[in-house]
N, C-alpha and C positions, 0 to 999 in steps of 0.2 A: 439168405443173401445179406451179407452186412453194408453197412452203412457206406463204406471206403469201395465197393466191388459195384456201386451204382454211380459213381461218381465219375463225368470225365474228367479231364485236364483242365484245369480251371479256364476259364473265358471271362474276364474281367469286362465289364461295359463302363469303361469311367469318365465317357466323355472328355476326355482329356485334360482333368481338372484335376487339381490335389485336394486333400480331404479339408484342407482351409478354406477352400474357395466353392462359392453355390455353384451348381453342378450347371452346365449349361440347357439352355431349352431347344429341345429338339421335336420339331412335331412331326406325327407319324399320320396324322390325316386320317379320314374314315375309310377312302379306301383302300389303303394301306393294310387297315386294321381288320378289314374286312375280309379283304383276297386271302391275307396271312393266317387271320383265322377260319377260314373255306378248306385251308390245307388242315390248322390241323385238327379240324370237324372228321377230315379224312383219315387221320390218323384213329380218332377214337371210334371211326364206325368199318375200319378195313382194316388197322392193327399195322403192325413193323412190315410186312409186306409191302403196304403200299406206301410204308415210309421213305424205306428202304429204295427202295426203287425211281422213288422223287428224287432224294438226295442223290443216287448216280445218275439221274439222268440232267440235273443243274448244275453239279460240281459246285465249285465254290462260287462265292457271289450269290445269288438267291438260293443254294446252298445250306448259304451260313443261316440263311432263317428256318432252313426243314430240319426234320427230325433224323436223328440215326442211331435208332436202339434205342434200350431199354436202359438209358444213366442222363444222370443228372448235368446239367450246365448248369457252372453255378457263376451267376452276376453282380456286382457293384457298382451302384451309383458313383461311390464316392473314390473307388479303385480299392478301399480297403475293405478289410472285417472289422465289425468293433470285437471285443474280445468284455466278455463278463462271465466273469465267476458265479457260477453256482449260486453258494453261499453270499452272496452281494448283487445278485440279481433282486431291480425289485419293480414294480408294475404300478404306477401311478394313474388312479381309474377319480377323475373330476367331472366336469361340468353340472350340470344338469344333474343332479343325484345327491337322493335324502343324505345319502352317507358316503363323504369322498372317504376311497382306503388307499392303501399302499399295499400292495400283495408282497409276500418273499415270493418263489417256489415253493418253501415247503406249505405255505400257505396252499397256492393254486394246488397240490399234490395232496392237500387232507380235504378237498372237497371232493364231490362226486364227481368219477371217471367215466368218462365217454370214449369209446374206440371203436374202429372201424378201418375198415380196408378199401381204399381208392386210385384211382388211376389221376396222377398228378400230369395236369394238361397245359404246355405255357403255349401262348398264343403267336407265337414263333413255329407249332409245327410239332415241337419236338414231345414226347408223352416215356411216364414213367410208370407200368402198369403195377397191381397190387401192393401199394405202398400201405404200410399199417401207421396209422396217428393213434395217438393217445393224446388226451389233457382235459380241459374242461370246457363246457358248453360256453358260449358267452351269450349265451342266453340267463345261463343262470348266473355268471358274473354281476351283470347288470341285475338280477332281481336280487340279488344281495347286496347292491349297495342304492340298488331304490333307482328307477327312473321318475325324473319329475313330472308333472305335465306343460304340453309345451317342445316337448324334446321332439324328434323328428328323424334323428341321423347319428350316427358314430364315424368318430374320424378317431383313426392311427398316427401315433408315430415311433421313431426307431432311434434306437441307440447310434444307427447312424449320423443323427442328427440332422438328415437329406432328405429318406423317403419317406411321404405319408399316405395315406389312404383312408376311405370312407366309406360307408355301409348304411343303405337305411336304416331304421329302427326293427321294419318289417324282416329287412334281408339279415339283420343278425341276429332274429329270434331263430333263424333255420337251422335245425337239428343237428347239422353238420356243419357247421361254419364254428371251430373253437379255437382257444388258447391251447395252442400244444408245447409241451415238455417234452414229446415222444416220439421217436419215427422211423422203421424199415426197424424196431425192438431194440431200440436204442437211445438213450438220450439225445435232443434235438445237437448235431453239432455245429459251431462255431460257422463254419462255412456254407449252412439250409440256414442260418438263421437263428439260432440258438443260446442263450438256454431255453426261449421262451421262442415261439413266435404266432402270427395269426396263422389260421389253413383256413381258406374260403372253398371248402370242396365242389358249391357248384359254375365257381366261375374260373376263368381263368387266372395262370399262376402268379402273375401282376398284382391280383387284389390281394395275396397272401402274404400281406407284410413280414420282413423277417426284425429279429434281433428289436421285438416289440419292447417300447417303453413306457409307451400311456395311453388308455384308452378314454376319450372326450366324448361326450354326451353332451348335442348340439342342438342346436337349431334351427339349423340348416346345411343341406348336405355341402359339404366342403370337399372341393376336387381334390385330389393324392397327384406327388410327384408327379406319374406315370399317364394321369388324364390331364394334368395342367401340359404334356407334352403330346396330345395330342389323341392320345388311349379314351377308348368312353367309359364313364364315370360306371356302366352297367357292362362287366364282361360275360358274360355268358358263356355256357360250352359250347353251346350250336351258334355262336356268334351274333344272335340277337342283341340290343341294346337296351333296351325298358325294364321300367323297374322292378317287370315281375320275372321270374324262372317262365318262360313260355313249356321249358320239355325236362322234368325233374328228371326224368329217365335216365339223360345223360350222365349222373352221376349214382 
């Protein structure tokens, strides 16, 4: 199934700002975040039946947060896409670390390949079952350019220039949590996030930054867009908040 055949009609989230202007704050509250991801716990442990069935029986209005099938909604903070080329794509990795670098692509693409097939789960409800990722561990990003001691946390940011997001130290050595270039056998496109972006596979699809531009090595965990508006800093698939994976299973 190609990239374009999982994709609905686009759903911009842009808070009603233009891309000049900082995006407003909106909080969504714990239990908010809670109920919302209750549903779509339901989603990954009963499948498009019981998603399906949410969504006709809400219509629109709490609705718009379930899931319907098996395709992507795809969001902006800022109303827009940024757009970057391939060839001019580049990944700036600082803080805290023996050796700041600047990745291209074809850089992240001659290290060692990680892939795997995952059920991409946003915490809205909606789920996108056997997605294939490719790119690289960001576990091993950071061992090649060295963590220092001291360090504690990774925080993101995006070529949007909007959204960011943050990882413990712990939570980004997870085997699944990488830098992807690759997705549904196709290069990452413009509209997931793309040429580059993070995939967080065991949490929900908020911490998976897209249209990644730098990854900072801190010293303390630093909340992301999405938890400064209310999202907890710890997504989970079973909707947990702490900073450990309570049920690796889920993913």
């Amino acid at each position: 199934m190609t990239d374009q055949n999982r994709v609905t009609s686009m759903s911009v989230e842009s808070h009603g700002v233009s891309p000049e202007q900082p995006p407003k704050t909106v909080n969504v509250g714990r239990r908010v975040f809670l109920g919302v991801a209750a549903l779509g716990a339901l989603g990954v442990a009963f499948g498009n039946s019981v998603q399906n069935f949410l969504g006709d029986a809400f219509g629109s209005g709490l609705g718009g947060l379930l899931p319907f099938g098996d395709h992507f909604r795809i969001y902006s903070i800022t109303g827009t896409n940024p757009k970057i080329s391939r060839d001019k794509y580049r990944l700036k990795v600082s803080g805290l670390v023996e050796h700041p670098t600047t990745f291209t692509l074809a850089d992240l693409q001659k290290m060692p390949m990680t892939s795997f097939t995952k059920t991409f789960q946003c915490v809205t409800g909606w789920r996108v079952p056997d997605v294939h990722w490719e790119g690289v561990k960001l576990s091993d990003i950071l061992e090649r350019v060295g963590v220092q001691p001291g360090a504690v946390a990774v925080s993101f940011d995006s070529y949007d220039h909007a959204d960011t997001e943050s990882l413990t130290l712990e939570q980004a050595h997870l085997p699944d949590v990488i830098v992807a270039y690759s997705m549904l056998g196709a290069p990452v496109t413009t509209e997931h996030g793309g040429p580059v972006r993070l995939y967080v596979a065991p949490m929900f699809g908020y911490k998976s930054l897209k249209w990644l531009s730098g990854i900072r090595v801190v010293d303390i965990v630093e909340p992301g867009f999405w938890e400064q508006n209310g999202y907890p800093v710890n997504g989970w698939l079973d909707g947990t908040t702490g900073p450990n994976n309570p049920d690796p299973g889920l993913t």
